[in-house]
Structure formats: structure tokens, C-alpha cells
TORNU-129353 format. One record per residue (C-alpha): residue in one letter; x, y, z. Coordinates in steps of 0.1 Angstrom, whole numbers. Example, Ala and Ser with C-alpha at 12.3 -4.5 7.8 and 13.67 -1.06 7.14 Angstrom:
# residues 2
@resn:A | X:123 | Y:-45 | Z:78
@resn:S | X:137 | Y:-11 | Z:71
This chain:
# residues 305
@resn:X | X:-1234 | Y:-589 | Z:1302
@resn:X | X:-1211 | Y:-562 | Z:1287
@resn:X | X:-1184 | Y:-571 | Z:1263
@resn:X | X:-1160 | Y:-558 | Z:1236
@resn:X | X:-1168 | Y:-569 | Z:1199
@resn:X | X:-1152 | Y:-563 | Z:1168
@resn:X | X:-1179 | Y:-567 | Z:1136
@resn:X | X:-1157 | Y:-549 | Z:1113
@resn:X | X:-1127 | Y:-575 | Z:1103
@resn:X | X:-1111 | Y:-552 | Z:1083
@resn:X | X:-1109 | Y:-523 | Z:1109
@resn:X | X:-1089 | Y:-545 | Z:1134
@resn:X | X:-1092 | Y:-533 | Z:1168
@resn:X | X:-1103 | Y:-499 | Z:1158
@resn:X | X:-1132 | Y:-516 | Z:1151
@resn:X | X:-1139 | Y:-527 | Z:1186
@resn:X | X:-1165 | Y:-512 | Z:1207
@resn:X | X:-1184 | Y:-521 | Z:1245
@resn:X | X:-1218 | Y:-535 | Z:1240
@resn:X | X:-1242 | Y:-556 | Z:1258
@resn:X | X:-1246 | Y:-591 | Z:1249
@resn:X | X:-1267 | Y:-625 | Z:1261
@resn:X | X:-1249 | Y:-641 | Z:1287
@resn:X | X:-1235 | Y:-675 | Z:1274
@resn:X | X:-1250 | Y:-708 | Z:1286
@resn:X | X:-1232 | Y:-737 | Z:1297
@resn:X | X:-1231 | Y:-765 | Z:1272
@resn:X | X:-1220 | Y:-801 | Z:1278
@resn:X | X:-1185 | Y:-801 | Z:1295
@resn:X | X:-1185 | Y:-769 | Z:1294
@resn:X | X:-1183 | Y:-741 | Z:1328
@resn:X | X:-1193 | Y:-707 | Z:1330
@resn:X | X:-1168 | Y:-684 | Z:1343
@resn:X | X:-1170 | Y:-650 | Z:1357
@resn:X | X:-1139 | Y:-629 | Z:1344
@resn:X | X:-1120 | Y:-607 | Z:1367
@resn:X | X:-1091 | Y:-602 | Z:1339
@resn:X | X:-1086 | Y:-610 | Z:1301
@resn:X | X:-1054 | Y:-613 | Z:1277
@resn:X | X:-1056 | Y:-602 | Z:1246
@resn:X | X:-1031 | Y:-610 | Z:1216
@resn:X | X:-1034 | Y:-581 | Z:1189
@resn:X | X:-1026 | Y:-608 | Z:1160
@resn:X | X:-1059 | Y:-628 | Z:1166
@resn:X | X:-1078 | Y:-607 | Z:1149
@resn:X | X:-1063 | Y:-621 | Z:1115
@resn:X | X:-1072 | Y:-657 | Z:1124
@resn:X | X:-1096 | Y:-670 | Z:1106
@resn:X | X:-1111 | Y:-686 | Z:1137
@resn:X | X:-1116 | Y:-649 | Z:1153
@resn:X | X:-1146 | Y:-649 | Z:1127
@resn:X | X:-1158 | Y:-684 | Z:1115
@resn:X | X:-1170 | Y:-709 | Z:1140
@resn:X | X:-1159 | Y:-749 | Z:1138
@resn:X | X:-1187 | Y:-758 | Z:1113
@resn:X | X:-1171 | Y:-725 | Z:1087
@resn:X | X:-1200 | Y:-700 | Z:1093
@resn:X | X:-1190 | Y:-667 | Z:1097
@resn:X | X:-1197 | Y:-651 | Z:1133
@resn:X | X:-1203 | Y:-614 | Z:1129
@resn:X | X:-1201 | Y:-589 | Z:1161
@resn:X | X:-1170 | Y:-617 | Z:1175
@resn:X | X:-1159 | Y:-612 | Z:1210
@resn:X | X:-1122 | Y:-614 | Z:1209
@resn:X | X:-1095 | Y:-622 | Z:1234
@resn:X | X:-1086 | Y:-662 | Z:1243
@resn:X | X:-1071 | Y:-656 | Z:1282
@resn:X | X:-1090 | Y:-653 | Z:1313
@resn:X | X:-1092 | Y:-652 | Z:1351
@resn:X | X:-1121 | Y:-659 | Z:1366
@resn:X | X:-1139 | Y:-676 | Z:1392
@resn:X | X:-1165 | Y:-708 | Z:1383
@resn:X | X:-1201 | Y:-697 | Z:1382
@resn:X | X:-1217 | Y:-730 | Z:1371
@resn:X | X:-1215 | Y:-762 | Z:1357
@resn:X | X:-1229 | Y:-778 | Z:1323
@resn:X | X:-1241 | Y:-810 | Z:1322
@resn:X | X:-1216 | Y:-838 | Z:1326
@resn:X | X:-1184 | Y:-813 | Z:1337
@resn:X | X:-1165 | Y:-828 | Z:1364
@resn:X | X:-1130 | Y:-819 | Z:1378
@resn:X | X:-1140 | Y:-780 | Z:1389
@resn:X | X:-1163 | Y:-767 | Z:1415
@resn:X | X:-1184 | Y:-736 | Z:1415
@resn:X | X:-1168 | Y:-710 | Z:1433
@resn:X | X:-1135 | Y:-721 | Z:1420
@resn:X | X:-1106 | Y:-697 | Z:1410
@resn:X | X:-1092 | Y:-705 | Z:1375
@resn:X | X:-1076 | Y:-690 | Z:1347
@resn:X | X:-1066 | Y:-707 | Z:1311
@resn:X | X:-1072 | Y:-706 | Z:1270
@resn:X | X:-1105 | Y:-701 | Z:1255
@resn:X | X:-1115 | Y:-721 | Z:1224
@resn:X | X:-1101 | Y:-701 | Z:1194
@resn:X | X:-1137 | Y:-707 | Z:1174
@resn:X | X:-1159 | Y:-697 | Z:1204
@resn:X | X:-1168 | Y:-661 | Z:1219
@resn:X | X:-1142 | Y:-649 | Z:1237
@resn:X | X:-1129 | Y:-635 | Z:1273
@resn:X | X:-1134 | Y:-599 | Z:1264
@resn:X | X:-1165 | Y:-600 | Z:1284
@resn:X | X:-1178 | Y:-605 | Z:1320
@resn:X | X:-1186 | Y:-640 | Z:1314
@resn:X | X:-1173 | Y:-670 | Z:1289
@resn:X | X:-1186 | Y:-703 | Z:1285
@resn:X | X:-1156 | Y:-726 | Z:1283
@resn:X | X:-1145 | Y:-764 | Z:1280
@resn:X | X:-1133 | Y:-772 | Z:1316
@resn:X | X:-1106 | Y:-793 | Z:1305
@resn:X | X:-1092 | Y:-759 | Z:1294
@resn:X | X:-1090 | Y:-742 | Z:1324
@resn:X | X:-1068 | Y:-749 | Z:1355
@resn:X | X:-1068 | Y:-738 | Z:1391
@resn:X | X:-1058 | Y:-703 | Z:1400
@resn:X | X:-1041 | Y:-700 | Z:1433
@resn:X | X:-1053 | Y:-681 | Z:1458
@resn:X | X:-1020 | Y:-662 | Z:1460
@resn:X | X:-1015 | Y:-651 | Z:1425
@resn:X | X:-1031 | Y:-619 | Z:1408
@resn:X | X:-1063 | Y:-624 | Z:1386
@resn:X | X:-1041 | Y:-600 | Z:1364
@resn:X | X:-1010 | Y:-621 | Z:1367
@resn:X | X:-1030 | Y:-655 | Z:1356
@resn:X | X:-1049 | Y:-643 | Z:1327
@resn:X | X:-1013 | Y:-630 | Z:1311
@resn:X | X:-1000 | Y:-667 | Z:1314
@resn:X | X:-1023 | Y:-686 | Z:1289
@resn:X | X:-1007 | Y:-679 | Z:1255
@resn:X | X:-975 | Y:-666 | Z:1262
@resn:X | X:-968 | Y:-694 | Z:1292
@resn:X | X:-982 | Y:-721 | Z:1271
@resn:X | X:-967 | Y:-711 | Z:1242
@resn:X | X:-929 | Y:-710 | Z:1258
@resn:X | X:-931 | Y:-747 | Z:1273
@resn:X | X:-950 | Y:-765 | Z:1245
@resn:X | X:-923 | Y:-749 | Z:1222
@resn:X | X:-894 | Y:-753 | Z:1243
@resn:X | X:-903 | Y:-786 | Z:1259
@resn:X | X:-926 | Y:-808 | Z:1239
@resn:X | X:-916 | Y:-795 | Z:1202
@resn:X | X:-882 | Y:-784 | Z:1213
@resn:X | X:-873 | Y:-814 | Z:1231
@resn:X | X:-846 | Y:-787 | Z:1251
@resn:X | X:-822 | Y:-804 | Z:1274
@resn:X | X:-792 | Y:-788 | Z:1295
@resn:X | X:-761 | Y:-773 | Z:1284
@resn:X | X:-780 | Y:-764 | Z:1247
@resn:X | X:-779 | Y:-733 | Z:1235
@resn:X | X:-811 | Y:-712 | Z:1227
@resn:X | X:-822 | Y:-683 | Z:1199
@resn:X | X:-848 | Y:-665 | Z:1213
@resn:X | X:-861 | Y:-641 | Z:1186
@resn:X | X:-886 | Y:-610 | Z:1205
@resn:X | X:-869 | Y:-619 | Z:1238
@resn:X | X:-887 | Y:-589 | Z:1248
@resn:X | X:-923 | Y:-599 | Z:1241
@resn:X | X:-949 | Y:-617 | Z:1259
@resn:X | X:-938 | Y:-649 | Z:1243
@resn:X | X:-898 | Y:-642 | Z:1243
@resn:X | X:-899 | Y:-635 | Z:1278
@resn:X | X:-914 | Y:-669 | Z:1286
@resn:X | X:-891 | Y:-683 | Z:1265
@resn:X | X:-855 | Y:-670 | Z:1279
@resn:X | X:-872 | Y:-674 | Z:1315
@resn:X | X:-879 | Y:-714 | Z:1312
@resn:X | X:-850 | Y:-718 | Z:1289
@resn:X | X:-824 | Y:-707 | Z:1315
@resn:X | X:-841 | Y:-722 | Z:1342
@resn:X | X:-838 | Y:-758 | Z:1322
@resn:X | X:-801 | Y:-749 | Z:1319
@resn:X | X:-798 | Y:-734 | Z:1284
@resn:X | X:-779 | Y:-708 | Z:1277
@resn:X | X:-800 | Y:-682 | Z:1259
@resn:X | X:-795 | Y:-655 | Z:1232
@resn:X | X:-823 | Y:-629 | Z:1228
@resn:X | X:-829 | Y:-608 | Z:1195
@resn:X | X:-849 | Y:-579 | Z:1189
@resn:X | X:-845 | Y:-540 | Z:1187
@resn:X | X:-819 | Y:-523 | Z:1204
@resn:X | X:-843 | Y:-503 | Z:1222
@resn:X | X:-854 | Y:-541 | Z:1238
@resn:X | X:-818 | Y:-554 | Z:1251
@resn:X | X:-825 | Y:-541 | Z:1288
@resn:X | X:-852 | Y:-559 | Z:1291
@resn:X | X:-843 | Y:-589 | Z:1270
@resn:X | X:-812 | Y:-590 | Z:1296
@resn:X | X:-833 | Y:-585 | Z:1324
@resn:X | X:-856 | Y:-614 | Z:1321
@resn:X | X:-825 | Y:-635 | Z:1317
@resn:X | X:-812 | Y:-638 | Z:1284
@resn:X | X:-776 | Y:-644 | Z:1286
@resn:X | X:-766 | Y:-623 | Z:1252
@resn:X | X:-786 | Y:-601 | Z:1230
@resn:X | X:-785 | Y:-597 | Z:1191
@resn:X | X:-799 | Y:-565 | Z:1179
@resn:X | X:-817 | Y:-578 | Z:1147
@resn:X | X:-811 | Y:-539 | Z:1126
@resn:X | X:-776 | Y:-535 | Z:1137
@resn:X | X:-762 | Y:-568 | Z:1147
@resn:X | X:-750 | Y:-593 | Z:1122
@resn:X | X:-770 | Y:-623 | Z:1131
@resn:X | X:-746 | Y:-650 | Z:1115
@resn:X | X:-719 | Y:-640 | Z:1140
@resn:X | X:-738 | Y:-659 | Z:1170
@resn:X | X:-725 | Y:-692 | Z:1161
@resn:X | X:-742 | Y:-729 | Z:1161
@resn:X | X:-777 | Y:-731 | Z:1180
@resn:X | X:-793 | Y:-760 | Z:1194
@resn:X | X:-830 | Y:-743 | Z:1194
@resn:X | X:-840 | Y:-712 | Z:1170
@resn:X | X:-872 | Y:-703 | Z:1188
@resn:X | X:-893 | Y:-683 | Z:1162
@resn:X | X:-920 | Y:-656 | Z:1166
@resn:X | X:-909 | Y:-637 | Z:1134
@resn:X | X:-909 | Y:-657 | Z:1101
@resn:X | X:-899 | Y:-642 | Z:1072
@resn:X | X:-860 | Y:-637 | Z:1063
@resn:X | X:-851 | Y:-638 | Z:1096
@resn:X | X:-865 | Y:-673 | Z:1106
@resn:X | X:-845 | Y:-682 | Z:1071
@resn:X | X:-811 | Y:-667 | Z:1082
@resn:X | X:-819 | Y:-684 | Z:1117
@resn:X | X:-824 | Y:-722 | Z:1099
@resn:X | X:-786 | Y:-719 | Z:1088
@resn:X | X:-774 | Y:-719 | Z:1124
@resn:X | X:-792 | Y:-745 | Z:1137
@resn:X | X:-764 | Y:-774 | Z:1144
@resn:X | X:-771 | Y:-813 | Z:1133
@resn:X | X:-798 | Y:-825 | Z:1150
@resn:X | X:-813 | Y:-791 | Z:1165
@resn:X | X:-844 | Y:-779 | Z:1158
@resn:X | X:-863 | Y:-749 | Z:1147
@resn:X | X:-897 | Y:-740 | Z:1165
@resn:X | X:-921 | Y:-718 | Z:1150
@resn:X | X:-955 | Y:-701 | Z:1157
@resn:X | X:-956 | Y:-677 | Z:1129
@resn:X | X:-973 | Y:-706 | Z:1106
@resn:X | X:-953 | Y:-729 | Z:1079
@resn:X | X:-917 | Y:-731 | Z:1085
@resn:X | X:-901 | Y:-717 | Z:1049
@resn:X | X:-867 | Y:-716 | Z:1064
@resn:X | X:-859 | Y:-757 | Z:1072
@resn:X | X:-826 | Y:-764 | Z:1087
@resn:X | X:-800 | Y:-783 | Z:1068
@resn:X | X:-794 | Y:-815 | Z:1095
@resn:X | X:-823 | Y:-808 | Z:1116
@resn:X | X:-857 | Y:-803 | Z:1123
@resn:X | X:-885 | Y:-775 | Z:1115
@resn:X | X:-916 | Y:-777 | Z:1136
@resn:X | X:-947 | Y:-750 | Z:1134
@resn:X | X:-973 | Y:-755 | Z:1156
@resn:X | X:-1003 | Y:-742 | Z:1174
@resn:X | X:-1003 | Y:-738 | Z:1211
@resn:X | X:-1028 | Y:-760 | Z:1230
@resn:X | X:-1045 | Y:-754 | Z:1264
@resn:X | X:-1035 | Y:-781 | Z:1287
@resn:X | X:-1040 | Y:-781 | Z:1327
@resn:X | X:-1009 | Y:-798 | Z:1337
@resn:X | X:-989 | Y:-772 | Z:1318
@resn:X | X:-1008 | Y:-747 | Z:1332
@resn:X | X:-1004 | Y:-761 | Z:1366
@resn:X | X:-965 | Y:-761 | Z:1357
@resn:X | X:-964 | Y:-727 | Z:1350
@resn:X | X:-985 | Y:-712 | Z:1378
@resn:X | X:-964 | Y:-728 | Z:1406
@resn:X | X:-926 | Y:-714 | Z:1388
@resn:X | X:-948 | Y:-679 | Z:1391
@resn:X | X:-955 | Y:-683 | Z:1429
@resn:X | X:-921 | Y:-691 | Z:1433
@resn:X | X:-910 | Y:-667 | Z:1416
@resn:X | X:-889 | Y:-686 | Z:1394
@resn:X | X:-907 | Y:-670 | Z:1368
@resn:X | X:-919 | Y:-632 | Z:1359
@resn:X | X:-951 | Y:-620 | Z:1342
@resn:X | X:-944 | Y:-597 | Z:1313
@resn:X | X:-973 | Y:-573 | Z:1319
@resn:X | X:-971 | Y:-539 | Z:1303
@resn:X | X:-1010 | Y:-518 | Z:1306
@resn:X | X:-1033 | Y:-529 | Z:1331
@resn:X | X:-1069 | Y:-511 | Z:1323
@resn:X | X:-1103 | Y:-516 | Z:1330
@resn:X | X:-1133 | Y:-527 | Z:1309
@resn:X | X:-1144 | Y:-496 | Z:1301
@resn:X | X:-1113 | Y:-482 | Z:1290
@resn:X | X:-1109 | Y:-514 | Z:1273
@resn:X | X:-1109 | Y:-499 | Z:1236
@resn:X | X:-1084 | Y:-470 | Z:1243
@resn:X | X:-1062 | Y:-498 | Z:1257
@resn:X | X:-1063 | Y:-522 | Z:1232
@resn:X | X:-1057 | Y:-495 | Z:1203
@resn:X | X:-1025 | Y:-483 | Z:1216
@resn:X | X:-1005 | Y:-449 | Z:1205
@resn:X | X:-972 | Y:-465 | Z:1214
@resn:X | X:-956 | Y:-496 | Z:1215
@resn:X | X:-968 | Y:-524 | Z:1233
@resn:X | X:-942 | Y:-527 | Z:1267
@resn:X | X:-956 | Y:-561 | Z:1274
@resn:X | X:-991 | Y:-576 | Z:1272
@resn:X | X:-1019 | Y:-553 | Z:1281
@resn:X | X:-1044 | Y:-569 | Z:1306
@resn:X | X:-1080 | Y:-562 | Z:1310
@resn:X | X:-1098 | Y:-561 | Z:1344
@resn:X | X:-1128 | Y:-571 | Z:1339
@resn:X | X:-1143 | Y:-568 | Z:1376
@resn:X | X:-1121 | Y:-544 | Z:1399
């Protein structure tokens, strides 16, 4: 099969070239799927899991990328609850080769079914940033109606999740970013926009949910507003800014098929909107992944036309 691998850590994605490599096999539980489209999150590859496997050996030549769309292909020994033939899409283990590729082996309970109405495009720019948004919003977040909601990079991948699902819930929402990113911020619903270079953050008021993909002195300036009992959310790895009467919780977002299933049906109702900026193809897959500009959404990788 042909698929992008970085074996140069230190060059990042510059490092990334299209190769051939042994298709995978299926292991216990696992499925094979054939990718028609692949997210990629540029951060990965700092993680250490990007280059060590579960047992701490290094993996040289690692096929990045975590988010797929695909169709079943076959079944390891002792899988149950998808078919062959099956449309899916989901969150690749962080340790294992990746969906850069034509084909991933992958824990079913990982993936969930793909209607037949939405995009292989569309579901493989769900994973992370759809994931992401409700586990952090909903299960860490524990956000109710009428509450009030920071949404730092309401622009991104992630922050557009997160202002979408938070209205819809009944929050009222405040996106931050660049001023270059308040038309969009305000166009994926949030309700006010803080420009984070020219904006005085303080000025907001109390907040029921800080929502944090940022870190650093902003997530500390952010723990101050959090009310009594609210609660800061962070992916950016331990929380150094800890609200005064409420809670700080960092966490790593988890593939899970009910949330997935969740996620896919607000999409085909169009209760909620993709945020996909570059759609290229696997051969032009290096070009698009080392971009000259900024990123306008999450770049998408079709695999199979």
C-alpha cells in the first residue's frame, strides 16, 4: 500500500514523504479498513506516541494521522459488531500506524458507522475535533443550560465544535482568537468574540466553562474568571492555571462509538458544521500537510477519489 511516513522526528512534517509499505494485518478485535479520507492534527507529531509503541520502543518511518473514513475490508479473529463492506469512520490508536495510508488496522470498538449520506471527507474531520468538543463540554464539563462558555480558538477545528454543541445545549458562548478569526468564530455561532492581542480578556465577566486549547498565560488569566463551582477544561496537558472555587480538568480525548454516533446524526441534520479548510489528494498529500499559509480549518486527505 502507499502511505506518508515521517522517519525524521525532528523535521516535523517536512520530514514526510509517500512510500510503499506492507499492508497491515488484522489482529485480534481488530478490522481492516480501506481509507477514502484521513484527518491529520499537525501537533501529533510532538507526542511521544507518534514514535514509541505501547511497550516504549521506538517506531522509526511512523505513519501519522489518527482520523479516517473508510469502508471495512476484513475482520480479525473474534471482532464482532461491524461487517465487511461496512462504511465507518473514527480515532486510530495513538501508538499504532496511522490513517495516512490506504489501509489501517484498527480496534473496532473505535470506529463507528458512517452513513451513507455524509462525505468520506466530512467523517474523517469529525474524530478529534467532534470528540474532543463533547467529551470536554459534556463529560469533563458537565455543561448545562443557561451557563456561559469561553471558547478559546473558536475558529479552529476544535473551537468550532466547541461554540457549535455549546449553543445548541443552550450556553451562551464567547469565542477568542485573532482578529482576523471573529467572522468566522461568529459564524459558527459564537455569541461574542474576544480578540486575545487587542481585547482585554478580564473584561468578559464570570464564566461557567473556560474551554482551553491554548495553555500558557492565557489559560492562567482565563482560571480567574471561572465563577464558584465552574470548571476549566483543558487539552493542552497539565492545567497550571487552577480556578480559585472551581475545578481544572486536562484530559485526553477518547474514541467512543456512541459519541461518535452522537455527532454524526447533529451533522446530517445539520445542526452541526464541518470545519474543513484543504481537501487534497494522496499524492499531493506532503504539499498539503506543509502548508505556506495558515491553516483555514483542518486539511483532509483523500485517500481514494
Amino acid at each position: 500500500m502507499r502511505a506518508i511516513v515521517v522517519s525524521d522526528r525532528a523535521a516535523g512534517t517536512a520530514g514526510m514523504a509517500l512510500v510503499d509499505r506492507p499492508e497491515p494485518s488484522a489482529a485480534i478485535n481488530d478490522v481492516i479498513v480501506r481509507i477514502h479520507a484521513s484527518g491529520f492534527v499537525p501537533t501529533e507529531l510532538e507526542w511521544p506516541s507518534t514514535w514509541t509503541d505501547r511497550t516504549g520502543r521506538e517506531k522509526t518511518a511512523s505513519i501519522p494521522g489518527h482520523e479516517l473514513a473508510g469502508v471495512v475490508t476484513s475482520l480479525g479473529y473474534g471482532t464482532t459488531g461491524l461487517s465487511v463492506g461496512q462504511r465507518v469512520f473514527g480515532l486510530a490508536d495513538w501508538h499504532r500506524d496511522g490513517t495516512l495510508a490506504e489501509y489501517v488496522a484498527i480496534e473496532a470498538r473505535n470506529l463507528a458507522p458512517l452513513p451513507g449520506d455524509v462525505d468520506f471527507a466530512v467523517g474523517a474531520s469529525l474524530p478529534i475535533s467532534g470528540l474532543t468538543a463533547w467529551q470536554g463540554l459534556f463529560q469533563h464539563g458537565r455543561l448545562q443550560a443557561g451557563q456561559t462558555v469561553l471558547a478559546h480558538g473558536a475558529a479552529g477545528a476544535v473551537g468550532t465544535m466547541v461554540t457549535q454543541l455549546a449553543r445548541e445545549a443552550g450556553a451562551y458562548v464567547i469565542g477568542t482568537g485573532r482578529a482576523a478569526d471573529r467572522e468566522k468564530a461568529l459564524d459558527f455561532g459564537a455569541h461574542e468574540f474576544v480578540d486575545l492581542e487587542n481585547d482585554a480578556l478580564e473584561d468578559i465577566g464570570a464564566i461557567d466553562l473556560v474551554f482551553d486549547v491554548l495553555g500558557g498565560d492565557v489559560q492562567k488569566r482565563s482560571a480567574a474568571l471561572v465563577k464558584a463551582g465552574g470548571t476549566l477544561v483543558s487539552v493542552v496537558g497539565p492545567v497550571e492555571g487552577r480556578p480559585a472555587g472551581g475545578l481544572a480538568v486536562d484530559f485526553i480525548v477518547e474514541a467512543d462509538r456512541a459519541d461518535l454516533g452522537e455527532i454524526v446524526q447533529r451533522v446530517r441534520s445539520g445542526r452541526l458544521r464541518p470545519n474543513i479548510g484543504d481537501v487534497s489528494t494522496l499524492d499531493d498529500a506532503v504539499a498539503a500537510l506543509n502548508p505556506t499559509e495558515r491553516r483555514k480549518g483542518k486539511t483532509i486527505i483523500r485517500v481514494r477519489p
